[in-house]
C-alpha positions as CSV (number, residue, x, y, z in Angstrom):
1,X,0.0,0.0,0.0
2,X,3.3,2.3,0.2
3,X,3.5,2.3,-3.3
4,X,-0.6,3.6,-3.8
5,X,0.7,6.3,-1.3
6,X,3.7,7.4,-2.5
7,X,2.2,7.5,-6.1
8,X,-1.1,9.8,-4.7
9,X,1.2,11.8,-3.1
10,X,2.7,12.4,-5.9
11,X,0.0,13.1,-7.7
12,X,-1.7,15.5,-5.3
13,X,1.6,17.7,-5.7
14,X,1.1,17.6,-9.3
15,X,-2.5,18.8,-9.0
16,X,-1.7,21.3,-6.4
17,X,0.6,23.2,-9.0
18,X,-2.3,23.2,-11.7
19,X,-3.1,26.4,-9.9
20,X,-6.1,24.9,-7.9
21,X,-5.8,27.9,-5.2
22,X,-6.3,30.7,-8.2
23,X,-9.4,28.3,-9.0
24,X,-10.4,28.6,-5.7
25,X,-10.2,32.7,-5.1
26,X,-12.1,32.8,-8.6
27,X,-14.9,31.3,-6.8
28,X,-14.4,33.3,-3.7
29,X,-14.3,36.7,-6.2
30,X,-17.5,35.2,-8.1
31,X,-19.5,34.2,-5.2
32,X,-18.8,37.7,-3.6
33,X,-19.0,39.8,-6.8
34,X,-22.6,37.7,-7.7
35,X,-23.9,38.3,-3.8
36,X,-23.4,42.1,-4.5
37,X,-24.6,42.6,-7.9
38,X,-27.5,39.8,-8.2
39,X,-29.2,40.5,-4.5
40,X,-31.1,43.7,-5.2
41,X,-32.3,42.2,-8.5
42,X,-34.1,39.4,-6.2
43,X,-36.8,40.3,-4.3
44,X,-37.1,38.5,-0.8
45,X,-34.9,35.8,-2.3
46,X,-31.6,37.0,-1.8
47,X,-30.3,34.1,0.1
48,X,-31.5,31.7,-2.7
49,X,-29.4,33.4,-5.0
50,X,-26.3,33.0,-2.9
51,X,-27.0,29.2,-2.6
52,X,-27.9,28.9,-6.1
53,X,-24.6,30.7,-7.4
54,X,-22.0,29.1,-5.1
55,X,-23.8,26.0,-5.6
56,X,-23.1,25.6,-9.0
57,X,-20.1,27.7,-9.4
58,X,-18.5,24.7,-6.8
59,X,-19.9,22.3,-8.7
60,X,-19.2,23.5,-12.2
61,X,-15.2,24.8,-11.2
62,X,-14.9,21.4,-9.5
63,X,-15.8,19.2,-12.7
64,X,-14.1,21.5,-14.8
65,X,-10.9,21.5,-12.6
66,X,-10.8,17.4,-12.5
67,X,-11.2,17.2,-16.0
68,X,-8.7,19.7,-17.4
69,X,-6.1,18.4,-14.5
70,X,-7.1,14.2,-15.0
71,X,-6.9,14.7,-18.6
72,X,-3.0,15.5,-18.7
73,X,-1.7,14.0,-15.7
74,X,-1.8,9.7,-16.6
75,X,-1.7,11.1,-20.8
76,X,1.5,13.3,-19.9
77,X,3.1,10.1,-17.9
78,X,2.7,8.0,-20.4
79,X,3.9,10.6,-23.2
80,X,7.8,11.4,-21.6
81,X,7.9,7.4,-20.4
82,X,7.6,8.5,-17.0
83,X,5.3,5.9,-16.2
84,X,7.9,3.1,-17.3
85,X,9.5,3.9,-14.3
86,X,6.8,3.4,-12.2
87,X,5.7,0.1,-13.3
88,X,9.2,-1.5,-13.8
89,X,9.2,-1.8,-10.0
90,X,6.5,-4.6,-8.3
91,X,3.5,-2.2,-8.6
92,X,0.5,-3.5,-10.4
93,X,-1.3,-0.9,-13.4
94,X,-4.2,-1.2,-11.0
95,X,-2.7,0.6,-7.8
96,X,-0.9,2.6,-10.1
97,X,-4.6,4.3,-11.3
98,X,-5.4,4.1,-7.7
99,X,-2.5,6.0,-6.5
100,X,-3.2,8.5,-9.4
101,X,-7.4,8.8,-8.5
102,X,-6.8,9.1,-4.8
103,X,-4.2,12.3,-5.5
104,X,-6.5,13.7,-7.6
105,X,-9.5,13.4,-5.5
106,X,-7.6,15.0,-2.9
107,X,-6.7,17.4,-4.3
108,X,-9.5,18.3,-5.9
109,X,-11.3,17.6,-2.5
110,X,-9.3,20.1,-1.2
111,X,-10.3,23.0,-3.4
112,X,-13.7,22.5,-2.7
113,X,-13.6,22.1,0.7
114,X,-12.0,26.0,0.3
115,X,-14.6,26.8,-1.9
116,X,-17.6,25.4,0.5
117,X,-15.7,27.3,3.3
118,X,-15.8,30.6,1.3
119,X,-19.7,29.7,0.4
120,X,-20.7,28.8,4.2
121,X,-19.2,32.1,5.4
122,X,-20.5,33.9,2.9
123,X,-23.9,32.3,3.8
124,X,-23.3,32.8,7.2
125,X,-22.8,37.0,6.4
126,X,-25.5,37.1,4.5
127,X,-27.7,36.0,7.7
128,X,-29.1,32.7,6.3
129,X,-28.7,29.7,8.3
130,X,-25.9,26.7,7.5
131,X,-28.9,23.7,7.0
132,X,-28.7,20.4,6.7
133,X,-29.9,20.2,3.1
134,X,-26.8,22.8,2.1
135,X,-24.3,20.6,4.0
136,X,-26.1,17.2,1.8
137,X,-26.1,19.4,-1.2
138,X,-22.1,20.1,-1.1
139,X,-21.9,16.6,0.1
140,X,-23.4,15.3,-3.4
141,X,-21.3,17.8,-5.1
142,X,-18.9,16.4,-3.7
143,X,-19.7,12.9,-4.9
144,X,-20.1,14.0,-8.3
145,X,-16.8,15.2,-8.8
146,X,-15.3,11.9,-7.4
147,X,-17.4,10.2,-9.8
148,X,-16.0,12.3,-12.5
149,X,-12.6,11.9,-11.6
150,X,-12.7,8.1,-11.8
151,X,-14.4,8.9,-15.4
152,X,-11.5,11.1,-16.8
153,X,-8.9,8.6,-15.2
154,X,-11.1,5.8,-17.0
155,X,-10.7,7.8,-20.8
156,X,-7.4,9.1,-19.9
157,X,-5.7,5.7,-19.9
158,X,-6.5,4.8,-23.8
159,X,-6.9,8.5,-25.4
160,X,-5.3,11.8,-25.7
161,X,-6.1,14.4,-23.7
162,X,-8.2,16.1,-26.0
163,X,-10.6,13.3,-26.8
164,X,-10.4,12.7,-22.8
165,X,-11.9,16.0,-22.1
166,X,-14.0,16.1,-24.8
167,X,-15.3,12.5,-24.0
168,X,-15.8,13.5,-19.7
169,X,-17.7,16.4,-20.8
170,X,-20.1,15.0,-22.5
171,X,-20.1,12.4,-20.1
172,X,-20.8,15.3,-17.6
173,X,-23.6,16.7,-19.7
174,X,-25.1,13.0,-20.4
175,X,-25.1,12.3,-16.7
176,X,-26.6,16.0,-15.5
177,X,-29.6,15.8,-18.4
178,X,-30.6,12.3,-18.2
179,X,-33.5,12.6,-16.1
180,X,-34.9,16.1,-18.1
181,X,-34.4,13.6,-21.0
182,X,-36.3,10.9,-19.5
183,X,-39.1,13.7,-18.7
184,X,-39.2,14.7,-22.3
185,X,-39.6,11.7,-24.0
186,X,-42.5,10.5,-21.5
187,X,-43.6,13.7,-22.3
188,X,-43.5,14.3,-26.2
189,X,-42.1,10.9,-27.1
190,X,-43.3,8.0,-28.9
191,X,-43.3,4.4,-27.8
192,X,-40.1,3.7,-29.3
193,X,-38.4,7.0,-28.0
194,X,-39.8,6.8,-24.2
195,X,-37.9,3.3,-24.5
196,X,-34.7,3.8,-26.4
197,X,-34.3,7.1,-24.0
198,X,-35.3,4.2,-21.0
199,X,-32.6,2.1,-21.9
């Protein structure tokens, strides 16, 4: 297990110096910047537009952020021979993609626990309570970006890193419009399209 270690570790420093913390005061300067200019447009719902904002903005920075950083990091490895290294010693491919998944999730973890932080305190200022439901909702976000870590790592290991991103994005996409899909075709569909989008 020394070797998953030392090769997430690794990995997490590589991530870290993708400029994750600049990622992380963009959201800070967004959140802030969209609490000042969008609350006198709502009226009586000025809290909802905080939660809605940094809600998304975690969400959308945090995919965003694991795909651009996933993409490079197994693709670049594998382009200067680096990872020959790696696995001429006794460590298996699959701890190797381990090693490399739990550095990424970390790090991208980190950035959104920062970016949670930021949101909570902004929350906090903007005299709405810390719920719950907002702590389940970051959860989930949470979740989501782990999911789509292990998806960029899953592309990353037999494309380029174009194709990667292009292919986790859509992925993405897929994935967040599934269920208006599934509305629309019971909806508007026909018999065959309520069960092709089914399957």
């Amino acid at each position: 297990m020394s070797s998953v270690t030392s090769i997430a570790f690794n990995t997490f420093r590589e991530s870290i110096r993708e400029k994750l913390l600049y990622i992380s005061i963009l959201f800070g300067g967004i959140l802030l910047v969209s609490n000042f200019v969008l609350s006198p447009l709502a009226v009586g719902a000025k809290n909802k537009i905080v939660l809605d904002v940094g809600l998304a903005a975690i969400s959308i920075l945090g995919v965003v952020s694991a795909v651009l950083i996933g993409s490079s990091l197994v693709h670049k490895e594998v382009d200067k021979r680096a990872v020959f290294m790696v696995l001429t010693r006794p460590v298996p491919r699959s701890l190797y993609l381990i090693g490399k998944f739990a550095g990424i999730v970390t790090a991208i973890l980190l950035m959104v626990a920062v970016m949670s932080g930021i949101m909570l305190v902004t929350v906090a200022m903007s005299g709405f309570g810390i719920t719950p439901v907002l702590i389940a909702a970051v959860y989930s976000t949470a979740l989501e970006i782990m999911i789509m870590c292990a998806v960029v790592i899953l592309f990353s290991t037999f494309t380029t890193s174009l194709l990667t991103t292009f292919f986790s994005l859509c992925f993405f996409v897929a994935g967040t419009l599934c269920n208006d899909l599934r509305i629309f075709a019971q909806k508007f569909g026909g018999v065959f399209i309520k069960y092709t989008v089914e399957v």
